[in-house]
C-alpha positions in Angstrom: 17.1 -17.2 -7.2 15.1 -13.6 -6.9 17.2 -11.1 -8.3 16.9 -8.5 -5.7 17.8 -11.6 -3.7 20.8 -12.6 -5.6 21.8 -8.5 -5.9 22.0 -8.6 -1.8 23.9 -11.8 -1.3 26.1 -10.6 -3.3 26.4 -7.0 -2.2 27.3 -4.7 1.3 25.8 -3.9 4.1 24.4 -0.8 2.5 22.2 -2.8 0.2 21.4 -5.7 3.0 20.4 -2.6 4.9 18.2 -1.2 2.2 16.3 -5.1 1.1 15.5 -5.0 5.2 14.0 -1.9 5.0 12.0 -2.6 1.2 10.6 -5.6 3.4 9.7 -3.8 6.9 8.0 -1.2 4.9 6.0 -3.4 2.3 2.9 -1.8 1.4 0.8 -4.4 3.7 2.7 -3.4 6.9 2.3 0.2 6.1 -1.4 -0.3 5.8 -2.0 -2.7 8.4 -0.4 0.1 10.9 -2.5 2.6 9.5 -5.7 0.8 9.7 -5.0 0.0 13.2 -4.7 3.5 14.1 -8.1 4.4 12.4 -10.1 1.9 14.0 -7.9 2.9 17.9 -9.1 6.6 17.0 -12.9 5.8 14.5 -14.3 2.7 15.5 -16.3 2.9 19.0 -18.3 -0.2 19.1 -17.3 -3.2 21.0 -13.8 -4.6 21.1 -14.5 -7.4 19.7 -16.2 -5.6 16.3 -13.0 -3.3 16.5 -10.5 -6.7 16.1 -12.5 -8.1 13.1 -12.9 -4.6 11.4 -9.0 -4.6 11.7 -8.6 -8.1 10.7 -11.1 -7.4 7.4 -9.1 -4.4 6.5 -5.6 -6.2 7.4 -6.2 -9.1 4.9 -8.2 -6.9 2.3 -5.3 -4.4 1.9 -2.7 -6.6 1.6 -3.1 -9.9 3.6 -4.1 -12.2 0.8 -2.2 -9.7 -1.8 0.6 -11.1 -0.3 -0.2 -14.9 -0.2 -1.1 -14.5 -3.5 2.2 -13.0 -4.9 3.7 -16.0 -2.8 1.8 -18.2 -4.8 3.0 -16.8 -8.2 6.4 -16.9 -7.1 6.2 -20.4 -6.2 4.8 -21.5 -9.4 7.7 -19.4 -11.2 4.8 -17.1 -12.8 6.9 -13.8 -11.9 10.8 -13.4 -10.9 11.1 -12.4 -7.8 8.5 -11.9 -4.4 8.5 -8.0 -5.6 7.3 -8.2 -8.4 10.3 -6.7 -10.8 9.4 -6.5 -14.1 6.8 -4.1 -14.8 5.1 -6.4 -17.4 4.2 -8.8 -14.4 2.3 -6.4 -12.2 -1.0 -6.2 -14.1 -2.4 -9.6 -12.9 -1.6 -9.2 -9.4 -2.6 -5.4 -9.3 -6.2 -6.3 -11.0 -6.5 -9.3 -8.3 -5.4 -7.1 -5.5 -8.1 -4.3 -6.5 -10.7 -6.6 -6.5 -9.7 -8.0 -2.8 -9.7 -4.9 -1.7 -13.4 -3.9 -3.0 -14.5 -7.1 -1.3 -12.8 -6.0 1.8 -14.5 -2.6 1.0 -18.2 -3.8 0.9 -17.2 -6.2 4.0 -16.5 -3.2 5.9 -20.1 -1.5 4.7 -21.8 -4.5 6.1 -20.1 -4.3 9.1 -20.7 -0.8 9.5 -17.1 0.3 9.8 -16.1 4.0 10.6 -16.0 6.1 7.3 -12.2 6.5 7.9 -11.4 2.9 7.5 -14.1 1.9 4.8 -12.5 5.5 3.1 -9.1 4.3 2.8 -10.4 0.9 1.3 -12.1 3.1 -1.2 -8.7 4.6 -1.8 -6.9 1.5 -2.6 -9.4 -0.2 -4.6 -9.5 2.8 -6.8 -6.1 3.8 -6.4 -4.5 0.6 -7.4 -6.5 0.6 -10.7 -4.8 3.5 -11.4 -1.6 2.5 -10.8 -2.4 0.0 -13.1 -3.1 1.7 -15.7 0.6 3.8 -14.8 2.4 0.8 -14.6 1.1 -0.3 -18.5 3.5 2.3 -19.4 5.7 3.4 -16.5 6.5 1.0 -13.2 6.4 3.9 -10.2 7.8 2.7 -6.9 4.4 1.1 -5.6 6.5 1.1 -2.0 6.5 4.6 -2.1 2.4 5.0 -3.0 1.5 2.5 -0.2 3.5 4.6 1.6 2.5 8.3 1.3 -0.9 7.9 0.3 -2.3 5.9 4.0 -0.6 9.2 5.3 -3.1 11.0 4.0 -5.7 9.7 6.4 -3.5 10.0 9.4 -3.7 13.8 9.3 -6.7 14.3 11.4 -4.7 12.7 13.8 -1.2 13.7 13.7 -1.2 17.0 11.9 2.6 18.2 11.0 3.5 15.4 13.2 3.5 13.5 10.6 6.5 15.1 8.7 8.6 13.1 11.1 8.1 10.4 8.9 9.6 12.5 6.4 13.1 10.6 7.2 11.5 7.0 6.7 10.4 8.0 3.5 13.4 9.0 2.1 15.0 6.0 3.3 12.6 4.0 1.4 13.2 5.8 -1.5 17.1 5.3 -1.2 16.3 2.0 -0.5 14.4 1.0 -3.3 16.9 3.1 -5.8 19.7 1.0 -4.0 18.3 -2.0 -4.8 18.0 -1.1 -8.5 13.9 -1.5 -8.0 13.4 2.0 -9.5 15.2 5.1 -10.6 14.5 8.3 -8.5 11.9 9.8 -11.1 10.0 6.5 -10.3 10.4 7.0 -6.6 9.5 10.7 -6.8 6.5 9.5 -8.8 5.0 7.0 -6.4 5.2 8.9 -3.3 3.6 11.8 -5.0 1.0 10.1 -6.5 0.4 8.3 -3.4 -0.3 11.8 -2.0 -2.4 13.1 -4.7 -4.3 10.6 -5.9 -5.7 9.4 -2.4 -6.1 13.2 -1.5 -8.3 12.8 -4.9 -10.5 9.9 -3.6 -11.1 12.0 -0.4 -12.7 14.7 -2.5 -14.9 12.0 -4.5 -15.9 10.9 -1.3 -16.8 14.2 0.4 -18.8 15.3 -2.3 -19.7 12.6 -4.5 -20.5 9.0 -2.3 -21.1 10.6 1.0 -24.0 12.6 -0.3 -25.5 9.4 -1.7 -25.9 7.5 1.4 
C-alpha cells in the first residue's frame, strides 16, 4: 500500500482534504491549464493547429510523465505514485526532461507561439535543475509546477494572479499535512519555481531569441 495512501486511510478529514488537493493540483494539471490559456491568448492559426499544439504540450509536460510513474509504481520500482523518497526521483526527473525537450522541438516544428514553446524551455531546463536539488535536498516539486507556470501567466493576468495566492498556500499545507515535505521544502519549491523560470525567461530574451 502507498504510504501517503495508507497515512489518509488512516487519518481525518483534514488530511483526506489535503491528498485531494496534492492530486487536483499535480504538476500536470497545473500545466495543462496553463498551456491552454497560452495557446486561448498566443496561438492564432487554425483551430485545429491550436488542439494539437495543446495536446503536444499537454502530454510533453506531464502526460506521459505521469503514465510513466504509473508504470514504476506498478512494477514496485518506487513506493508510492508521488514519488516519496527523494532517492527515487532522479530516473523519473531525467526521463521527464527529456519528454519534455521532445515536446519542445515538437512545438518548433509546428511553429507554436513563443509563449508555449517558452514554457517548454522552462521545464526541460528547470527540471534538470531540480534534479540536481533533489540529489541533495527533495523541494516540494508540487509547489515548483505550481509557481513557476505562473510566471507566464502575467502578461495576462497581472496582480490578478495573486488570487491564487490562497491555493498556494493550501498546497503547501497540504503537502506539509501529508508529511510530503517540511515547510523549508515547501517554501523552497515555490520560490524556486518563481525564480528559476523567471531565469529561463531572461536566457530566452537575450540569449535564444537573438539566435533565431
Amino acid at each position: 500500500m502507498d504510504s501517503t495512501q495508507s497515512l489518509v486511510e488512516h487519518a481525518g478529514a483534514g488530511e483526506r482534504f489535503a491528498h485531494k488537493l496534492s492530486v487536483a493540483l499535480i504538476p500536470p494539471v497545473i500545466a495543462a491549464a496553463v498551456f491552454g490559456l497560452l495557446v486561448a491568448a498566443y496561438e492564432h492559426g487554425s483551430l485545429l493547429h491550436q488542439i494539437v499544439v495543446w495536446i503536444v504540450a499537454t502530454t510533453c509536460s506531464g502526460g506521459l510523465q505521469i503514465v510513466y510513474v504509473l508504470y514504476l509504481r506498478r512494477m514496485d520500482h518506487v513506493t508510492a505514485y508521488d514519488v516519496p523518497e527523494r532517492t527515487q526521483r532522479t530516473k523519473p526527473y531525467l526521463l521527464s526532461a527529456g519528454i519534455s525537450l521532445g515536446g519542445l522541438l515538437f512545438l518548433l516544428f509546428l511553429n507554436a507561439s513563443v509563449f508555449v514553446w517558452g514554457l517548454m524551455w522552462c521545464f526541460t531546463f528547470n527540471t534538470l535543475i531540480l534534479n540536481a536539488i533533489n540529489l541533495r535536498w527533495k523541494i516540494s516539486a508540487h509547489m515548483m509546477g505550481f509557481t513557476g507556470p505562473l510566471v507566464f501567466l502575467w502578461p495576462l493576468f497581472g496582480w490578478q494572479l495573486l488570487w491564487l495566492l490562497p491555493v498556494a498556500l493550501l498546497l503547501g499545507w497540504a503537502r506539509i499535512t501529508l508529511r510530503a515535505h517540511d515547510l523549508p521544502q515547501v517554501l523552497a519549491g515555490a520560490a524556486a519555481g518563481v525564480v528559476l523560470t523567471l531565469l529561463q525567461v531572461w536566457v530566452l530574451i537575450y540569449g535564444v531569441l537573438p539566435l533565431l
